[in-house]
C-alpha positions as CSV (number, residue, x, y, z in Angstrom):
1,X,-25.7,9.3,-42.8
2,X,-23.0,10.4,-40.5
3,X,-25.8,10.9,-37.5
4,X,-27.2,7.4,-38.2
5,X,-24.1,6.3,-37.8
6,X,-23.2,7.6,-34.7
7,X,-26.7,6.4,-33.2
8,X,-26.2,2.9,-34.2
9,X,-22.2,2.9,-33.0
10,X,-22.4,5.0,-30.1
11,X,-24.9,3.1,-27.3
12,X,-22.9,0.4,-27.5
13,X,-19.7,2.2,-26.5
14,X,-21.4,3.9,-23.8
15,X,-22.4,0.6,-22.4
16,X,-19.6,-1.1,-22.5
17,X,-17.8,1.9,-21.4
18,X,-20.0,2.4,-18.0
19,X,-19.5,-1.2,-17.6
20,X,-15.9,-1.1,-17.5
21,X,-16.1,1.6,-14.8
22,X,-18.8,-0.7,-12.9
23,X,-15.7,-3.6,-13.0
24,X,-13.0,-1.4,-12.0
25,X,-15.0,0.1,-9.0
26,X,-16.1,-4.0,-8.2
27,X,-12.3,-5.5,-8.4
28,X,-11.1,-2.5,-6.4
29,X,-13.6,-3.1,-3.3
30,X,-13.1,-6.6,-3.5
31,X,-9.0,-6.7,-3.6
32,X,-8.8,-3.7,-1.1
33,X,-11.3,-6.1,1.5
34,X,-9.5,-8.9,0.8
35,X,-6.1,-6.6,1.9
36,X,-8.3,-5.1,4.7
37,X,-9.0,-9.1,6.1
38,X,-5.1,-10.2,5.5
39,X,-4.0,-6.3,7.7
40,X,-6.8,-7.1,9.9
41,X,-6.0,-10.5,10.8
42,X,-2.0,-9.9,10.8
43,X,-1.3,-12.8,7.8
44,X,1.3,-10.5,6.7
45,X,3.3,-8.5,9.3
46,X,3.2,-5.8,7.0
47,X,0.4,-2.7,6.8
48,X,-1.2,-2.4,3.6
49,X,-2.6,1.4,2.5
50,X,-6.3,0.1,2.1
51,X,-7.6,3.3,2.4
52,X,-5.7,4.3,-0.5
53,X,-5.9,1.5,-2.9
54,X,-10.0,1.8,-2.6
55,X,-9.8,5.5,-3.3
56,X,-7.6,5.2,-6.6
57,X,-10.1,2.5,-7.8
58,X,-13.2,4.6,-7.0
59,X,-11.7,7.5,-9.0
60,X,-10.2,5.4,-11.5
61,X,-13.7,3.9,-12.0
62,X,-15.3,7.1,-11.8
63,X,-13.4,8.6,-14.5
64,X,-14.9,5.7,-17.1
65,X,-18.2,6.8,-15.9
66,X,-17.6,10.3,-16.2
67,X,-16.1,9.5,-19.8
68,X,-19.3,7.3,-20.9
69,X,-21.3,10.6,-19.6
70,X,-19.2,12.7,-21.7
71,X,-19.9,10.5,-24.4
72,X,-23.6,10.7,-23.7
73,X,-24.0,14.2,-24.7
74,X,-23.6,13.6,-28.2
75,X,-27.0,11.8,-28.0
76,X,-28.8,14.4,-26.3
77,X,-32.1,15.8,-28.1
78,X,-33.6,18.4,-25.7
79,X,-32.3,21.2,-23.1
80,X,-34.4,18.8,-20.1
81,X,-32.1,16.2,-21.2
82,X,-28.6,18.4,-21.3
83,X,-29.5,19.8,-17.4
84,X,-30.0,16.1,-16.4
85,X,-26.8,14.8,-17.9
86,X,-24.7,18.6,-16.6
87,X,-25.8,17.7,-13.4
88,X,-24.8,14.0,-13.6
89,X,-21.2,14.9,-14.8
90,X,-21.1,17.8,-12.3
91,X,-21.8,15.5,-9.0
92,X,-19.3,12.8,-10.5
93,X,-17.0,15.9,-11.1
94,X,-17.6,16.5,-7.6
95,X,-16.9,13.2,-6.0
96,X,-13.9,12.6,-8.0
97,X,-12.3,15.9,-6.9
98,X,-13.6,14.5,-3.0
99,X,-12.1,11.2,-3.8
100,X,-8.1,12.9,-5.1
101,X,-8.2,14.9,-2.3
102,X,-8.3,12.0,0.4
103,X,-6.3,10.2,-1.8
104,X,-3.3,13.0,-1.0
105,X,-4.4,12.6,2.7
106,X,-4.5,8.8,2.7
107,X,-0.8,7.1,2.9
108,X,1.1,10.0,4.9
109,X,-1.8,10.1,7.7
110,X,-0.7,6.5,8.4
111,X,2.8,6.3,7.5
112,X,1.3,3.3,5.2
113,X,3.0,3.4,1.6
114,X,0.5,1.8,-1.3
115,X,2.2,-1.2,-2.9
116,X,3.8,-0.9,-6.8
């Protein structure tokens, strides 16, 4: 009962969850271009930390994806399917550490601070 349960509940979360992740990642790319154009063109005397606010939506993103994965393994059936999905989360694992680490380079190389 319990199982059918979490089969009929459970790919809709995932989806919506993964899709969440896809809108964070889209607004961030779109907002830090549209800061990128204004810094670019000089609209605004002031520097804007573009670099920064892109990488803090990619991992913010990537963390809803990683959570929908993490989700995903309750669903898996065979040992072919658990490699695929280990190997998912680890890569996403991967670029997420990538990601925090420029994120603690990004505003000190430039002497830019990210807005509040």
């Amino acid at each position: 009962m319990l199982e059918n349960l979490i089969e009929l509940v459970l790919p809709p979360i995932i989806a919506a969850t993964e899709l969440i992740g896809i809108f964070v990642v889209t607004v961030a790319v779109l907002k830090a271009f549209f800061h990128y154009l204004v810094t670019l063109l000089g609209i605004r005397g002031k520097r804007y930390a573009v670099k920064f606010e892109l990488a803090n939506g990619m991992a913010t993103g990537l963390e809803f994806k990683m959570a929908a994965e993490i989700l995903k393994t309750v669903q898996v059936r065979s040992f072919q399917e658990l490699l695929v999905l280990g190997a998912i989360i680890l890569l996403r694992a991967l670029l997420s550490f990538m990601i925090h680490a420029e994120m603690k380079n990004g505003p000190e190389e430039t002497g830019d601070q990210p807005r509040t």
